[in-house]
N, C-alpha and C positions, 0 to 999 in steps of 0.2 A: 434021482436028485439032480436039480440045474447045476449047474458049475458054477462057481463065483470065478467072474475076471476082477483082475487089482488095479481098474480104471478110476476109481473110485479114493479108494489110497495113494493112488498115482499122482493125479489130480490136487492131492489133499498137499503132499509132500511138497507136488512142485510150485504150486500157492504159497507156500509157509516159506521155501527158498526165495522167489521175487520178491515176497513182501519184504524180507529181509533184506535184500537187494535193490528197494524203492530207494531212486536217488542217486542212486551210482552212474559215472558217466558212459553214455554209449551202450553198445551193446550189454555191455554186464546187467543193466537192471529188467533187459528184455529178454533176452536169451538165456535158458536153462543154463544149458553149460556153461556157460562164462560166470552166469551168474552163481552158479554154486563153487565154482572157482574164488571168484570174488570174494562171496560170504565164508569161506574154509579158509582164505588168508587172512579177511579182518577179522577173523577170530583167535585166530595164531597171534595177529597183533593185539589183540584186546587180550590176551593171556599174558603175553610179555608185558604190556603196558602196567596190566596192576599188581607185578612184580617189580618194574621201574622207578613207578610211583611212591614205594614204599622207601627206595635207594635216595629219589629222590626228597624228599620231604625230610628225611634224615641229615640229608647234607646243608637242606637250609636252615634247617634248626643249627646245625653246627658252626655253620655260617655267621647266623645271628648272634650264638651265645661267643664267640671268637672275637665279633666286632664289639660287642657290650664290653666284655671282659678290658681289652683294648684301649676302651673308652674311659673305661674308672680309672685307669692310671695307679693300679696297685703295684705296688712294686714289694715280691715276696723273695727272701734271700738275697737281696742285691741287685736284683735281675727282675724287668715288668714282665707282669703274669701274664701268660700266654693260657690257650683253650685247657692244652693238657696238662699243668699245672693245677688250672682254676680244679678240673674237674677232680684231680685226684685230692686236691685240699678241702674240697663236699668230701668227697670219701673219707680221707681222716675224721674229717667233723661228724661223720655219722648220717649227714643230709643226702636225701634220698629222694631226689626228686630226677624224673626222667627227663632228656631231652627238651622234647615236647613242651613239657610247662617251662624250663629254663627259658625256653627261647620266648614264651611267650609275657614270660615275665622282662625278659631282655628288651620288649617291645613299648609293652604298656606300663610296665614299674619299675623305671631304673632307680628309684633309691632304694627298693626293696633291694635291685638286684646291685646295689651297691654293697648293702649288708651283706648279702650272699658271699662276694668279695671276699670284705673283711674275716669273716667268717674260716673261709676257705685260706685265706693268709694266717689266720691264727694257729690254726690247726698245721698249716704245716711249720709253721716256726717251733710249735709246742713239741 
């Protein structure tokens, strides 16, 4: 029986590495080695990134529902409602709404998210 050589697989692998390496500068998108160096770190960074991304998107939501809050001018016990107030007075009230939609209500419905306010004020004075 002939022998199979792995020119063939060789071939296949180090195609699949350049291709993925089309566009990098210099050497990295020509050269094997550099290049699979290259593609092994943007992937370490594409790993971290949409771990990042998730920290980040978080923060702007919290961002925005802080400035909303801020902006209604509710004043709960004495003292204007700040983020971690607002949110723990939804807790009291039972409203259950993540982040995510706060923030986007923060954006597009501030008299909704005026009620949310009030809301969140009542619940902690009760």
């Amino acid at each position: 029986m002939a022998r199979v050589k792995g020119a063939m697989m060789t071939r296949k692998r180090r195609k699949k590495i350049l291709k993925a390496a089309k566009g990098y500068w210099g050497a990295k998108s020509k050269h094997f080695k550099m290049a699979k160096q290259a593609v092994m770190k943007s992937g370490n960074y594409a790993y971290i990134g949409r771990k990042l991304r998730k920290r980040d998107f978080r923060r702007l939501w919290i961002t925005r529902i802080s400035a909303q809050v801020k902006a209604c001018n509710v004043v709960a016990n004495g003292r204007p409602m700040n983020y971690s107030v607002f949110m723990h007075g939804l807790k009291l009230a039972g409203i259950t709404l993540n982040r995510k939609m706060l923030a986007d209500i923060a954006v597009r419905d501030k008299a909704a998210f005026q009620v949310l306010a009030e809301n969140a004020k009542a619940a902690l004075e009760a």
